[in-house]
C-alpha positions as CSV (number, residue, x, y, z in Angstrom):
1,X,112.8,97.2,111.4
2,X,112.5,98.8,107.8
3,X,110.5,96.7,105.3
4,X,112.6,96.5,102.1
5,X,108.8,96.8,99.8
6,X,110.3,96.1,96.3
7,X,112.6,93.3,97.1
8,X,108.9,92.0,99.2
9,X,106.9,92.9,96.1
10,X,109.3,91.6,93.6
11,X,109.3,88.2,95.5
12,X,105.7,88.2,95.6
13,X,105.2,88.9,91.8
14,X,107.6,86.3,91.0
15,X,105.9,83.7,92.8
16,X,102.5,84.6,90.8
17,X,101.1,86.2,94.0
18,X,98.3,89.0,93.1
19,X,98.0,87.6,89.0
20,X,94.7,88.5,89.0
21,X,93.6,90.4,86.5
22,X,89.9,90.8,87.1
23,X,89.2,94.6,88.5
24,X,88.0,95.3,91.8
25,X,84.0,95.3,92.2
26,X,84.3,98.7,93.6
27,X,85.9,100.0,90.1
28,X,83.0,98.4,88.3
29,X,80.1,99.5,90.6
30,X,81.7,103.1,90.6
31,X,82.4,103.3,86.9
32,X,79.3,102.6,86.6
33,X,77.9,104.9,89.0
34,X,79.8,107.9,88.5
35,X,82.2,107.6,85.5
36,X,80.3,105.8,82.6
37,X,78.4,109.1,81.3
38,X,81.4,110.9,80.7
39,X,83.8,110.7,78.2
40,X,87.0,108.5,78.7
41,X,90.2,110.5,80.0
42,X,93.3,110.0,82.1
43,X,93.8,107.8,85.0
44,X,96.6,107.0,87.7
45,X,96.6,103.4,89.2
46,X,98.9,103.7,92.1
47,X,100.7,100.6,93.4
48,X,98.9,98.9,90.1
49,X,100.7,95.8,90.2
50,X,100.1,93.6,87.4
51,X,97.8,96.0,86.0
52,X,94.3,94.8,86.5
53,X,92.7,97.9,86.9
54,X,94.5,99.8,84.4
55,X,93.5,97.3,81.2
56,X,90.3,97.2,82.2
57,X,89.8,101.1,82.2
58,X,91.9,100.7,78.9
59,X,89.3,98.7,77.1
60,X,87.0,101.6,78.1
61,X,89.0,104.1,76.3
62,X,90.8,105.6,78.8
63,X,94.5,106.5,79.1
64,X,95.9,105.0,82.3
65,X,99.7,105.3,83.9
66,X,100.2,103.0,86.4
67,X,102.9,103.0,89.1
68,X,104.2,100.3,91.2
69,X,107.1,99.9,93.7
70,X,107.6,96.5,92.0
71,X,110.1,95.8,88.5
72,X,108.7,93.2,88.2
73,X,104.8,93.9,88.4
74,X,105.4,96.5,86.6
75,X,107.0,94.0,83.5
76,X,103.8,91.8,84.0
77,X,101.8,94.9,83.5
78,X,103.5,95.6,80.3
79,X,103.4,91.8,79.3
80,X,99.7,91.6,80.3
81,X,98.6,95.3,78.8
82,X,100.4,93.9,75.5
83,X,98.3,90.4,75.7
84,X,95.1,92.4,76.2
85,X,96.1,94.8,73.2
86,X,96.0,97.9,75.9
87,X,99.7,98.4,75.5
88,X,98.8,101.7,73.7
89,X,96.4,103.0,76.5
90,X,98.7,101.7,79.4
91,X,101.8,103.4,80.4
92,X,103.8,102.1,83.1
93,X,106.6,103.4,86.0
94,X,108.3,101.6,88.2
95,X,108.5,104.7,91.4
96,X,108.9,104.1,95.1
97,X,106.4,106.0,96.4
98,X,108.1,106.8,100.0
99,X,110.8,108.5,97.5
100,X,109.2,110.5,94.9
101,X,105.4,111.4,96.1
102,X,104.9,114.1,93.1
103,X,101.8,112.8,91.1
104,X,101.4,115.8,89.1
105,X,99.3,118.9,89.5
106,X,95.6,118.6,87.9
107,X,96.9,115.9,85.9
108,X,94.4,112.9,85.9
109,X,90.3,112.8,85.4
110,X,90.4,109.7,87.8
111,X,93.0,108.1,90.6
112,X,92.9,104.5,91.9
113,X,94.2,103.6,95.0
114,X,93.3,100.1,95.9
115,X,95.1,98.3,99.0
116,X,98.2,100.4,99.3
117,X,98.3,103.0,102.5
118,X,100.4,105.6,102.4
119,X,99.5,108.4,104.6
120,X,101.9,110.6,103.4
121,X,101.0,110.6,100.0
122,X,97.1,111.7,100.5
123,X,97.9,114.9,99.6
124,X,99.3,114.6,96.5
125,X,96.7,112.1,95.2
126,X,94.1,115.0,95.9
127,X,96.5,117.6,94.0
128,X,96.6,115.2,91.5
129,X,93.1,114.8,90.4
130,X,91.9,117.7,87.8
131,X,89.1,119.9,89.1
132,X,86.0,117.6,88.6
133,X,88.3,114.4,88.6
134,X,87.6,111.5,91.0
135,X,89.2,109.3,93.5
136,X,88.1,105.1,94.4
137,X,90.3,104.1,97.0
138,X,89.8,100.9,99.0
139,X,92.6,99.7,101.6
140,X,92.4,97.2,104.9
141,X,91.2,98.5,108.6
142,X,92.0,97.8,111.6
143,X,89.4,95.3,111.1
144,X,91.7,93.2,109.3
145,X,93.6,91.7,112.1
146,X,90.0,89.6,112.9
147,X,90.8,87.7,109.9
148,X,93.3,85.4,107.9
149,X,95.8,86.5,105.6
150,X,96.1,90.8,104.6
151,X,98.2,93.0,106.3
152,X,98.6,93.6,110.2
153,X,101.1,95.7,110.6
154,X,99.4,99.4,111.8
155,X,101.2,101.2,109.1
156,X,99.6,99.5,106.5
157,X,95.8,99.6,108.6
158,X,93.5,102.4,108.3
159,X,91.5,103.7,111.5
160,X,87.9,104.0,111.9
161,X,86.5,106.5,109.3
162,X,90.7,107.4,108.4
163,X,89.6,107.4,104.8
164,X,86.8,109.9,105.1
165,X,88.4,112.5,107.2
166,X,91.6,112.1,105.2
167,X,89.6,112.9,102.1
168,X,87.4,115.4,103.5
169,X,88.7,118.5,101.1
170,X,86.4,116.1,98.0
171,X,83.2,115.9,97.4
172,X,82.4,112.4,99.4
173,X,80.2,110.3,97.0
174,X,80.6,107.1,98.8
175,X,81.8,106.0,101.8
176,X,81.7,102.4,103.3
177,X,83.8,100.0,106.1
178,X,83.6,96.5,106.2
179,X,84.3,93.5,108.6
180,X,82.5,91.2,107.0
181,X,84.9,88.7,105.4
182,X,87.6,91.1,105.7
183,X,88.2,94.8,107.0
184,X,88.3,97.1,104.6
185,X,87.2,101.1,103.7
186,X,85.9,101.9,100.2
187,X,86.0,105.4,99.5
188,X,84.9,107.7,96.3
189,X,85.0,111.4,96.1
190,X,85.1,114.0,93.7
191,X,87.5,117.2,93.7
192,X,85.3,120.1,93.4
């Protein structure tokens, strides 16, 4: 059975599922960590839903594109990136990601990935990143099916240490899975 993910996003945007708009503590502790020193520059938020990520990189000074399978989390994102006064730093595209998977060549400082799998696209997010550019990408394991709510479908589960060996051509900065509260990977790296 094919799972019709726009129609499934769009429903779940409309219902004011995933509104959140405060980032990811991963995003913070790694900004901090590894992005901070350095001047702002261009990010991609992949699946960036409402856009929570991508404003808050914004008020940093950083120029952020955000994609998303969803219409309609994509017009949040616009609605939410004008509230915040971001609207100029935040661009937005509403791509399907199983269709087009060309991110650019050496065209973003920094990539976000955070809870969206798609194994197919690994490659391109490394191509994407500039020489020097990094990647925070957290997503559910395997793990996940020990808990309530999340995904549990294996395509949308990453294996034990997936993330790492996936990632392997970067630099690996950090590298952690959880099952504590729920299963997850968090992974930075840095194209060399």
């Amino acid at each position: 059975m094919e799972i019709d993910e726009k129609s499934l996003w769009n429903q779940k945007y409309r219902e004011g599922s995933h509104a959140s708009l405060e980032p990811d503590q991963l995003l913070v502790s790694a900004y901090q960590e590894f992005l901070a020193a350095q001047p702002a520059g261009s990010a991609l938020d992949v699946a960036g839903g409402v856009g929570r990520h991508a404003f808050w990189l914004a008020k940093r000074g950083w120029h952020v594109t955000l994609m998303d399978i969803s219409e309609v989390g994509v017009q949040r994102a616009e609605e939410n990136a004008q509230a915040a006064g971001a609207a100029a730093a935040v661009s937005t595209e509403v791509r399907d990601l199983n269709v087009m998977q060309d991110l650019g060549q050496e065209q973003y400082d920094l990539v976000l990935v955070f809870f969206f799998l798609q194994r197919s696209l690994f490659p391109s997010l490394i191509t994407a990143l500039k020489p020097g550019g990094v990647l925070i990408y957290k997503t559910y394991t395997t793990e996940q099916k020990s808990f309530s709510g999340g995904p549990s479908h294996p395509m949308f589960l990453l294996q034990t240490n997936e993330l790492l060996h996936a990632f392997s051509p970067l630099r690996i900065l950090h590298y952690h899975e959880s099952g504590q509260g729920k299963g997850v990977a968090e992974l930075i790296a840095k194209k060399a």
